[in-house]
Residue frames as a rotation matrix with the C-alpha (Angstrom) as fourth column:
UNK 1
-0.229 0.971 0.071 -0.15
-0.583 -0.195 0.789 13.67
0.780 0.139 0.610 -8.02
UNK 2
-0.771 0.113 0.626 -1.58
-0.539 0.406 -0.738 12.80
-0.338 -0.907 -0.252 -4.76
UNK 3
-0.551 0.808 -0.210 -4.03
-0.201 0.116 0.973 9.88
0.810 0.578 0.099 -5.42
UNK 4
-0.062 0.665 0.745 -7.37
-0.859 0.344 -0.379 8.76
-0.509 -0.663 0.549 -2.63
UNK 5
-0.992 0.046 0.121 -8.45
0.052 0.997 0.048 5.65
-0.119 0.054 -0.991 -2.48
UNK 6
-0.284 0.947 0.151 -12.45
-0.943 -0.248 -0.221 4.52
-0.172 -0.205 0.963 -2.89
UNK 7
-0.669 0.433 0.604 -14.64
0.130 0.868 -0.479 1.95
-0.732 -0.242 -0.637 -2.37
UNK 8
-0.471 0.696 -0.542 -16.79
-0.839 -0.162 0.520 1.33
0.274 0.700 0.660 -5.67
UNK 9
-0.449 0.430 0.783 -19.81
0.307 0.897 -0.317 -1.04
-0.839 0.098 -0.535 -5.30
UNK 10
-0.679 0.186 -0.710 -20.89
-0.717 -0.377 0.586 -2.31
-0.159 0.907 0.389 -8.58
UNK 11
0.221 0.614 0.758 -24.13
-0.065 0.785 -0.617 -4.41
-0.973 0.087 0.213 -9.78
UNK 12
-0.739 -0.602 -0.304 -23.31
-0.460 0.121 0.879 -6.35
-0.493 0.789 -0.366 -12.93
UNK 13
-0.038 0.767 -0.641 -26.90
-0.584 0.503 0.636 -7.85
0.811 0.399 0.429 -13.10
UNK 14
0.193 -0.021 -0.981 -25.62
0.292 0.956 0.037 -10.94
0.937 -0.293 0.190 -11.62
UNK 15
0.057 -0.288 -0.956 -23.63
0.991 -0.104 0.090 -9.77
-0.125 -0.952 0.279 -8.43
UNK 16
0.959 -0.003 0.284 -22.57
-0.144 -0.866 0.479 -6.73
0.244 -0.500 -0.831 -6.39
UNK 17
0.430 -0.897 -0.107 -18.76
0.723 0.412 -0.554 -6.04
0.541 0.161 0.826 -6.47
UNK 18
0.915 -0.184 -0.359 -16.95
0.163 -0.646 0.746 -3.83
-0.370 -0.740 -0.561 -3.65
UNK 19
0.570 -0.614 0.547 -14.03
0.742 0.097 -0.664 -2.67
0.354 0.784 0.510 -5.70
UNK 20
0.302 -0.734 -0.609 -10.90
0.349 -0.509 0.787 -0.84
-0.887 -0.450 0.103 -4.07
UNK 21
0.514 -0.316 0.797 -9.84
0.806 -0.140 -0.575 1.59
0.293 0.938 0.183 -6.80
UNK 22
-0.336 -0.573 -0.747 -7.07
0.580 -0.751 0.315 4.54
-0.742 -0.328 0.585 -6.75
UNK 23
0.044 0.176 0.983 -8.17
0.848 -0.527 0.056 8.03
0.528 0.832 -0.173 -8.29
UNK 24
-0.813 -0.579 0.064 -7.81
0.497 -0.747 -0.442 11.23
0.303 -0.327 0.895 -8.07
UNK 25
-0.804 0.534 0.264 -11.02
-0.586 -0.633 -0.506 12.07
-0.103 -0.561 0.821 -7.47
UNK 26
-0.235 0.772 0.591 -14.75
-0.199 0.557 -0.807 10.35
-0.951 -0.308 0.023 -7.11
UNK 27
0.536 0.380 -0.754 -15.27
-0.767 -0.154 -0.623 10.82
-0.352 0.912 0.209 -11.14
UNK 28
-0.503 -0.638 -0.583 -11.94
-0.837 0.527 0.145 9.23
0.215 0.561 -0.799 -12.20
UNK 29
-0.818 0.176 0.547 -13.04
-0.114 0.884 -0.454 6.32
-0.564 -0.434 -0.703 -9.87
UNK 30
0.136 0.966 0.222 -16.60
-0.095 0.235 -0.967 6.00
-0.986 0.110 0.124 -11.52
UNK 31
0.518 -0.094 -0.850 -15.02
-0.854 -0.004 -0.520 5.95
0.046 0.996 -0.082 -15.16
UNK 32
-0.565 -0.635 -0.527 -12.54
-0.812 0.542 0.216 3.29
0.148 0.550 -0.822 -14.56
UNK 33
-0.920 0.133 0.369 -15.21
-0.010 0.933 -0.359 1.10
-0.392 -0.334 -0.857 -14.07
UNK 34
-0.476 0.349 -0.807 -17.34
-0.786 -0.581 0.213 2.31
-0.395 0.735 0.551 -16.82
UNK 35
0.180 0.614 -0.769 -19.40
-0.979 0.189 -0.078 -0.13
0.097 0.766 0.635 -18.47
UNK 36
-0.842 -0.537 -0.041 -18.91
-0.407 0.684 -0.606 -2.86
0.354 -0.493 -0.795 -16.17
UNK 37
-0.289 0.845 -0.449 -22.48
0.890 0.410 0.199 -2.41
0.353 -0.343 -0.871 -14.54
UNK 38
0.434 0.497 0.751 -24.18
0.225 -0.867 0.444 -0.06
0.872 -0.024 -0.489 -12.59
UNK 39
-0.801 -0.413 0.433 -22.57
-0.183 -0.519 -0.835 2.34
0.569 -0.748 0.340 -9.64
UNK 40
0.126 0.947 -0.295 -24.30
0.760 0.099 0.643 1.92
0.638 -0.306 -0.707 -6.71
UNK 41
0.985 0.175 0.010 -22.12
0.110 -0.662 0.742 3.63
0.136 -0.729 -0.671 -4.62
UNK 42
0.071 -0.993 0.093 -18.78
0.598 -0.033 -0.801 5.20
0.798 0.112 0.592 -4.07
UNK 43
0.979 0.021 -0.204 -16.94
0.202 -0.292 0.935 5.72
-0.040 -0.956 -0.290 -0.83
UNK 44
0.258 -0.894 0.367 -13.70
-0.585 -0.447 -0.677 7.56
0.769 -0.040 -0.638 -0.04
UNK 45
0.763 0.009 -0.646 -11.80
0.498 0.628 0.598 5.30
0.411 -0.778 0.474 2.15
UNK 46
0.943 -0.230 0.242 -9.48
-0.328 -0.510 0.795 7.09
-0.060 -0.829 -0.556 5.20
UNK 47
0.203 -0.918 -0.340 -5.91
-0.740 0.083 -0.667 7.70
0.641 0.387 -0.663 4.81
UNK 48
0.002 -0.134 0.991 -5.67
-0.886 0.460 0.064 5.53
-0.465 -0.878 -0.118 8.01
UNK 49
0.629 0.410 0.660 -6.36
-0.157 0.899 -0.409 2.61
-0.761 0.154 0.630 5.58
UNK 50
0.174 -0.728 -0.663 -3.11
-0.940 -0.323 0.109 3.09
-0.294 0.604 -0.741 3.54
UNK 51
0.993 -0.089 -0.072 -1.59
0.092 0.995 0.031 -0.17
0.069 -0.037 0.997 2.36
UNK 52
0.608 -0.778 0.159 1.72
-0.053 0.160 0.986 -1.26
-0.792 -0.608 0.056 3.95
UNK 53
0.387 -0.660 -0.644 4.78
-0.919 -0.219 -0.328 -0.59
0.076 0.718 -0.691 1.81
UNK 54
-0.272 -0.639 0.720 6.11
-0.795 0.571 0.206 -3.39
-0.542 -0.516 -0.663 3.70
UNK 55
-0.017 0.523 0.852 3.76
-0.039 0.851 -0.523 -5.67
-0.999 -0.042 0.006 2.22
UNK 56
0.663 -0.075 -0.744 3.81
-0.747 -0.120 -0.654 -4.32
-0.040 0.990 -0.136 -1.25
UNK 57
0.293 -0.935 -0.198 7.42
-0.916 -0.215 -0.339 -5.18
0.275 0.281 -0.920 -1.14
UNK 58
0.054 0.314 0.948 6.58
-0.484 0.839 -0.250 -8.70
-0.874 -0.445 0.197 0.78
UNK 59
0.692 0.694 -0.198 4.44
-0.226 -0.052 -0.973 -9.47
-0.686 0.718 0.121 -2.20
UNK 60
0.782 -0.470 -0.410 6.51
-0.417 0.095 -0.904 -8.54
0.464 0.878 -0.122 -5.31
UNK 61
-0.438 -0.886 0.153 9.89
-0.896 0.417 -0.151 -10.33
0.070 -0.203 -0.977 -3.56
UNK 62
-0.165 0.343 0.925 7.76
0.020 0.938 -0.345 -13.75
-0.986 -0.039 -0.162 -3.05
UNK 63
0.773 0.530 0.348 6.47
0.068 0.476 -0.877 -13.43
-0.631 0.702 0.331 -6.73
UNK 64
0.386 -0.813 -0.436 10.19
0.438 -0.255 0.862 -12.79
-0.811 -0.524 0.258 -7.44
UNK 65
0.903 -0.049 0.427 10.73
0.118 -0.927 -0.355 -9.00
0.414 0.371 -0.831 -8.64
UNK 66
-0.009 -0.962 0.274 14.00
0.827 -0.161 -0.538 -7.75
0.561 0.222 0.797 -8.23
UNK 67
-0.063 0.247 -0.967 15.03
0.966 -0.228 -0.121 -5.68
-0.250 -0.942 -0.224 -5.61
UNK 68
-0.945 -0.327 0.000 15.28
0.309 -0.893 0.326 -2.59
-0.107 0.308 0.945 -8.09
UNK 69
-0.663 0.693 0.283 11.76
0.272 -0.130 0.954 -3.39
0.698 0.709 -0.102 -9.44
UNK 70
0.347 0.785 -0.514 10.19
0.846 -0.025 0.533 -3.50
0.405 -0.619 -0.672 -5.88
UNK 71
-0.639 -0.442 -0.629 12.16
0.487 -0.866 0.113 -0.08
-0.595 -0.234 0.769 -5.01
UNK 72
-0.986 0.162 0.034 10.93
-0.140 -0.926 0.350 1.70
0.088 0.341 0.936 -7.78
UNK 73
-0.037 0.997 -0.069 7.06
0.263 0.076 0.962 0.35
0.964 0.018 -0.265 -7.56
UNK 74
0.098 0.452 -0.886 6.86
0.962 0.186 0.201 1.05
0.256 -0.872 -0.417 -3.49
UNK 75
-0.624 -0.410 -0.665 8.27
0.505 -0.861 0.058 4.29
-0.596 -0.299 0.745 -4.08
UNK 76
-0.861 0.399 0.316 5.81
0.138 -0.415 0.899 5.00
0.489 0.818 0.303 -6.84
UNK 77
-0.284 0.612 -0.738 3.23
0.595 0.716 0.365 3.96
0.752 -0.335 -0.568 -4.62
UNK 78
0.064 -0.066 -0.996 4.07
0.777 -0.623 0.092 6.48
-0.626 -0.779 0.012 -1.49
UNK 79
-0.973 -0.231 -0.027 4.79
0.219 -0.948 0.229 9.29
-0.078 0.217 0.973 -3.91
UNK 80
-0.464 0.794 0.393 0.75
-0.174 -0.516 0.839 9.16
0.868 0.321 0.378 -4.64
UNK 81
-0.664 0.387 0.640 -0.12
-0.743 -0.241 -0.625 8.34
-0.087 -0.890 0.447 -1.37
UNK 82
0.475 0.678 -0.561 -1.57
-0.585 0.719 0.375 4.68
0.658 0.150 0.738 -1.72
UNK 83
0.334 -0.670 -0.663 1.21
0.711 0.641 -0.289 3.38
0.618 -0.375 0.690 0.47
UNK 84
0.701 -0.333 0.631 2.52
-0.390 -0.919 -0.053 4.19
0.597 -0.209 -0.774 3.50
């Protein structure tokens, strides 16, 4: 399953949250943040804005993951297309 990326902004009352979420489409994205607050808006962000495998893999070796565990998460990652 290919996933997109999106920009959710949410009002909780108090604040406005810009929230990076993966989904497969604009709906999923507006459910996983269900009853959190209110949607104001939801933006598809541009494959051009991928996040770096490199960094994934940065990341989970500094918080130290095993090199199997950060293999199989950066590959999981590129197979939906959240990483490139």
């Amino acid at each position: 399953m290919t996933m997109k990326r999106f920009m959710v902004y949410l009002d909780d009352g108090d604040n406005v949250y810009k929230l990076a979420i993966p989904a497969k489409d604009e709906k999923t994205a507006r459910e996983y943040v269900q009853g959190n607050g209110e949607v104001i808006a939801v933006k598809e962000v541009e494959a051009k804005d991928l996040i770096s495998a490199e960094r994934v893999a940065q990341a989970l070796k500094n918080a130290n993951f095993g090199k199997y565990e950060i293999d199989f998460i950066t590959r999981a990652l590129q197979e939906i297309n959240i990483c490139e």
